[in-house]
C-alpha positions in Angstrom: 12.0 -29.3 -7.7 7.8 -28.4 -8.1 8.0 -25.8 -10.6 4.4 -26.4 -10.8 4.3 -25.2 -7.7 6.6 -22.5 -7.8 4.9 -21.1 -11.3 1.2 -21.4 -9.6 2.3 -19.3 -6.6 4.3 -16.8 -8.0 1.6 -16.1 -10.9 -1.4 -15.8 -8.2 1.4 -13.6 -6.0 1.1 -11.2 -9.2 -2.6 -10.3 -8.5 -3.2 -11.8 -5.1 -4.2 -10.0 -1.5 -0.7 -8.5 -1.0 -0.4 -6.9 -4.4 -3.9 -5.6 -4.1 -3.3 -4.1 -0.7 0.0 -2.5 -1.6 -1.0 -1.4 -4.9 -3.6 0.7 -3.5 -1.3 1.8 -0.3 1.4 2.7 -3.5 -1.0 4.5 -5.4 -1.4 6.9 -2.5 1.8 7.4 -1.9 2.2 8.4 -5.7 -0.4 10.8 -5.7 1.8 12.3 -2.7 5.7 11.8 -3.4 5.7 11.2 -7.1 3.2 13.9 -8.6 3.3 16.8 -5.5 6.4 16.0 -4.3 5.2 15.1 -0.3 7.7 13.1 1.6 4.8 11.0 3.6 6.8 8.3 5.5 3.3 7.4 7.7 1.0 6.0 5.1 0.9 2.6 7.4 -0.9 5.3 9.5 -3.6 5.5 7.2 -4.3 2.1 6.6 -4.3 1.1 9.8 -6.7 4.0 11.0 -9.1 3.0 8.1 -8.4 -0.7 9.3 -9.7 0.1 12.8 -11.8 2.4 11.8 -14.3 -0.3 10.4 -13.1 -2.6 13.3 -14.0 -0.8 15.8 -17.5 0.7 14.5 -18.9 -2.9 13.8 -16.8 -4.8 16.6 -17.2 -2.5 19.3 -20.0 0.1 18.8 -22.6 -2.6 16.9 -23.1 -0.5 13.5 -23.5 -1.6 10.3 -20.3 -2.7 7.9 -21.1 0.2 5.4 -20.6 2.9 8.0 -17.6 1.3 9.2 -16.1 2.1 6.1 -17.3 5.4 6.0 -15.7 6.2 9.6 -12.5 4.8 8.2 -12.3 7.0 5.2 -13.5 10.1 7.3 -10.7 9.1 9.8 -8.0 9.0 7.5 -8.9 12.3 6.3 -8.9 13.3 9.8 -5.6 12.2 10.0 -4.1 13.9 6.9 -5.1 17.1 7.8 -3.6 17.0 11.5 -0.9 16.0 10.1 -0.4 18.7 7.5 -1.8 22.1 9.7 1.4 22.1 10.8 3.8 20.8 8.4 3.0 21.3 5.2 3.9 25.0 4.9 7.7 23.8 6.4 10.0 22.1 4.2 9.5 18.3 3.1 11.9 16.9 5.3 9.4 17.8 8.2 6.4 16.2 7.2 8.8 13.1 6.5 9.8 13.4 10.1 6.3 14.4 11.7 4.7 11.3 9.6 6.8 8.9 10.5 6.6 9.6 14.2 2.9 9.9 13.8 2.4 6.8 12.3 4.3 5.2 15.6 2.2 7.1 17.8 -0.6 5.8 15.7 0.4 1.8 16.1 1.5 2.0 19.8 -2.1 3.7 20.7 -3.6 0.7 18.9 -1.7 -1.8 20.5 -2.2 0.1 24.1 -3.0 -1.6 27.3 -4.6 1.6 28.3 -7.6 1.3 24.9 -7.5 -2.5 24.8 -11.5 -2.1 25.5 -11.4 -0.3 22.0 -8.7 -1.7 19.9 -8.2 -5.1 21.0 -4.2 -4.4 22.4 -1.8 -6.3 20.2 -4.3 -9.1 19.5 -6.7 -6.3 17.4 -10.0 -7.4 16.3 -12.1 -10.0 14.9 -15.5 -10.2 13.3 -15.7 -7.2 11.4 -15.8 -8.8 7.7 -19.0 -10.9 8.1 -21.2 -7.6 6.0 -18.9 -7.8 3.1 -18.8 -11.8 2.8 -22.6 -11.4 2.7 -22.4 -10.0 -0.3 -20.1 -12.2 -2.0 -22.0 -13.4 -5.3 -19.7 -16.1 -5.5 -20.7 -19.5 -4.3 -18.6 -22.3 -1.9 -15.6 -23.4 -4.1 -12.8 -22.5 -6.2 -12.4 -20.5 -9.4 -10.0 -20.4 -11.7 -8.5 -22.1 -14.7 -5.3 -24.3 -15.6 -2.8 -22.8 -17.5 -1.1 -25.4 -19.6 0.2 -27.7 -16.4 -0.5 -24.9 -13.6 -3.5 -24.3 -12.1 -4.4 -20.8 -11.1 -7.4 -21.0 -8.4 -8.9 -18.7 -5.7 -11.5 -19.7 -3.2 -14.8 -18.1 -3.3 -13.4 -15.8 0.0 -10.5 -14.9 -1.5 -12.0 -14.0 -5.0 -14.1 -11.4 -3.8 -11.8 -9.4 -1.6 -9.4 -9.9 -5.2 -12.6 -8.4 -7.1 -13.1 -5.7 -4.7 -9.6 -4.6 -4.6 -8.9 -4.9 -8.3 -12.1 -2.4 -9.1 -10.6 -0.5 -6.8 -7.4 -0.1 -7.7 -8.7 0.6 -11.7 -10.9 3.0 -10.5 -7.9 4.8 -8.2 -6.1 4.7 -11.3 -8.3 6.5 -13.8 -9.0 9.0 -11.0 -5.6 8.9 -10.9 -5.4 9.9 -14.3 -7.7 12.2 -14.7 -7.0 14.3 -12.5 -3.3 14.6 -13.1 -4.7 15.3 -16.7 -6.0 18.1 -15.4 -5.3 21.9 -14.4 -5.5 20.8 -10.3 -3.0 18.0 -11.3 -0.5 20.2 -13.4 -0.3 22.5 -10.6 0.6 19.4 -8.3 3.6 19.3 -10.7 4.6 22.3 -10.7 4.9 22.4 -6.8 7.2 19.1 -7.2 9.1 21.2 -9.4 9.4 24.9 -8.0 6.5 25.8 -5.6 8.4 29.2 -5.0 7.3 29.8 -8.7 3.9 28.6 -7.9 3.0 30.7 -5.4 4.5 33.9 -6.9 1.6 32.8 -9.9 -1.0 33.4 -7.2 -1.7 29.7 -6.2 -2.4 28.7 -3.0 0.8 26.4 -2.1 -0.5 25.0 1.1 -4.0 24.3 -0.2 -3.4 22.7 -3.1 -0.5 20.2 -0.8 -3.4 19.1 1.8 -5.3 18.1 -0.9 -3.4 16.1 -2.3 -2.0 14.7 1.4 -6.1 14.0 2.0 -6.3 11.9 -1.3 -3.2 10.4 -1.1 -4.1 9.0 2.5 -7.6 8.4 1.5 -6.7 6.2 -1.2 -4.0 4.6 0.7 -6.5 3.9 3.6 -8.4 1.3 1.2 -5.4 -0.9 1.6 -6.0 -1.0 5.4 -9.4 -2.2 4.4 -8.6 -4.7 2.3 -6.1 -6.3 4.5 -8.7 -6.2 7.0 -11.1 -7.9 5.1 -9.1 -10.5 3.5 -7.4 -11.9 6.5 -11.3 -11.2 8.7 -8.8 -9.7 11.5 -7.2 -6.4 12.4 -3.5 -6.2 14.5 -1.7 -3.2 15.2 1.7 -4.4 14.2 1.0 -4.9 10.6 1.1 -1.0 10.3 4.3 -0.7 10.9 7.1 1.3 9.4 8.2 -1.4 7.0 4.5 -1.2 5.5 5.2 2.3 4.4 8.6 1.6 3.6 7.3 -1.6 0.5 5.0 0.7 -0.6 7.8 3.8 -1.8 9.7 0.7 -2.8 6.9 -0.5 -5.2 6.6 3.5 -6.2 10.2 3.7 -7.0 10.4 -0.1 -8.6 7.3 0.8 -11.2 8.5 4.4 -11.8 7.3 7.8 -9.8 4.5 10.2 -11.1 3.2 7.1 -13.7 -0.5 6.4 -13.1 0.2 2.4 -13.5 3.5 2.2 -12.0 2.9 1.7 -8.3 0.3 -1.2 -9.7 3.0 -3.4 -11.8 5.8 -2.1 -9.1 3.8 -3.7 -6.5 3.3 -6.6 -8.5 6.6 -7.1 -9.5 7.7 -6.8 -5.9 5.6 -9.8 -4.7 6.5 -11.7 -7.2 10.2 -11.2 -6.9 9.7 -11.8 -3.2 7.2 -14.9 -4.2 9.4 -16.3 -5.9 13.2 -16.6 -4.8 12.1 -17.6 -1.9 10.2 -20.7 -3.4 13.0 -21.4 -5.8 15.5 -21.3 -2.5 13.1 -23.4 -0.6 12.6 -26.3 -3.0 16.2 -26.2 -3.9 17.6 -26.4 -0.4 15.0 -28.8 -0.2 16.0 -30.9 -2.7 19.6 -30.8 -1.9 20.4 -28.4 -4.5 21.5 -25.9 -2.4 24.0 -27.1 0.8 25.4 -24.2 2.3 22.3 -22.9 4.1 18.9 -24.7 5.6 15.2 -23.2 5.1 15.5 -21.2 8.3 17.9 -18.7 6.3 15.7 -18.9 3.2 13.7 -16.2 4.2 16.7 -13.8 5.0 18.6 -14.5 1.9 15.6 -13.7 -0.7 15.5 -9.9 1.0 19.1 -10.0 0.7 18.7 -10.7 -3.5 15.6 -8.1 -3.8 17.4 -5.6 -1.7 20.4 -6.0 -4.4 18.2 -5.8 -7.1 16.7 -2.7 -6.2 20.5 -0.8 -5.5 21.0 -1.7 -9.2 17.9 -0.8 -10.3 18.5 3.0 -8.3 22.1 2.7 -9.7 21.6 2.1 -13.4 18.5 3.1 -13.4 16.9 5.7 -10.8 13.6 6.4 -12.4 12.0 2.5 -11.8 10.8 0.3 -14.4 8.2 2.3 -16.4 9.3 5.8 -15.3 11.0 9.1 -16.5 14.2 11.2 -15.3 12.0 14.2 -15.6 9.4 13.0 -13.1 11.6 12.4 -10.1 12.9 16.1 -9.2 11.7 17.0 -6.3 12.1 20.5 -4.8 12.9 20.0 -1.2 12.9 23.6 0.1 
């Protein structure tokens, strides 16, 4: 077996584009579900409007890449708040309900014969990233370094959408921080916690919940970009339900309501994921393994990570880095 190989891939799975892109989709969905207490099942929704947003500005209408990204962030804030007019001041369950149906409404429209003119149908969009490779400061080659026996390189391409995304995702995470530091985000809290009691202190329940459905989606819409720009492409079944459904794993796998735990959860994840299925793959390669071929490979590693995580929520419920205290969530 290569365990060069497997060790190289599985380390740069532990910061690469999918990490990155999750992380940043996770962190949103923290800021919702593991600080306020929102049930948002349609954060695929706002990565994929923020996706197309910039897609379909430069692609389509001709404009630069800068305002691309500034349509996409507008858009998803324009989503949130359609979204939460007329859910949020219901119980959690329906926003769980009303964002997962919206963020199905949201792909099918996308991948619609009926806008293929705008959003490409199911083949999406191309030739949308050529602004923010312009600014890449690195030159043609790779970077990187060998550590010990495995080498641990990114292409110039790659390196900058890593760069990007990783300022991103420290400065999500001190704003992050900060603000849960603050009065705003103690209230947040205490509407996980008993927003009955919150509003009979004079707050405004509703107000302070959009806000915090706005930012989450906001910050989870810089995923969408960053998938966007590191593949240079844009499809409308990438935002699917599943998307969503890896990043409240991640949340739960790093620990709920932690400022860092979405980050290492989604690390972790990939590199679980990463992993087994290289191990399986050179084993059943090598003839270590007889009782199933590479074709099954792929199912049998979700199998093993699905396990894992039923432990993990068995034995213990709070994730990796997390706290009992921080995962009561008043549903009513």
């Amino acid at each position: 077996m290569d365990w060069i190989t497997i060790i190289s891939t599985t380390l740069k799975a532990a910061v690469g584009v999918e990490t990155v892109l999750y992380a940043l989709a996770a962190i949103g969905i923290n800021i919702q579900f593991g600080y306020t207490g929102l049930l948002n099942f349609g954060q695929a929704a706002f990565m994929g409007v923020a996706g197309y947003g910039l897609a379909v500005t430069v692609v389509v209408i001709g404009l630069p890449f800068w305002v691309g990204v500034v349509v996409g962030l507008v858009a998803a804030a324009i989503l949130a708040l359609l979204l939460g007019i007329p859910t949020l001041q219901l119980r959690a369950d329906y926003l769980a309900i009303v964002t997962i149906a919206a963020a199905e409404i949201v792909r099918l429209v996308f991948r619609s014969v009926a806008f293929k003119d705008v959003f490409g149908g199911s083949d999406g969009h191309r030739g949308f990233s050529d602004g923010f490779y312009a600014l890449n400061p690195y030159s043609a080659g790779e970077y990187g370094f060998n550590l010990g026996p495995v080498p641990l390189f990114f292409n110039h391409r790659v390196l900058w959408v890593l760069t990007v995304g990783w300022v991103l995702i420290a400065l999500c995470c001190v704003l992050v921080y900060l603000l849960m530091k603050s009065p705003w985000g103690r209230v947040l809290k205490a509407i996980r916690e008993d927003e009955d009691a919150v509003r009979s202190l004079g707050k405004n329940v509703f107000s302070y919940k959009m806000q915090s459905l706005v930012l989450g989606g906001v910050v989870g819409s810089l995923g969408g970009f960053i998938y966007g720009l590191a593949y240079a492409s844009i499809q409308p079944d990438v935002f699917g339900t599943e998307t969503t459904f890896y990043a409240y794993t991640m949340v739960i796998l790093g620990g709920a309501a932690r400022v860092l735990g979405p980050v290492l959860g989604a690390s972790i994840f990939w590199v679980l994921l990463v992993l087994i299925y290289n191990t399986l793959t050179d084993a059943v390669g090598a003839g270590i393994i007889t009782f199933m071929d590479t074709n099954q490979v792929g199912a049998v590693r979700w199998i093993l990570v699905g396990l894992g995580l039923i432990l993990l929520l068995i034995f213990r419920p709070q994730g990796i880095f997390g706290d009992k205290r921080e995962i009561a969530i008043d549903a009513r």
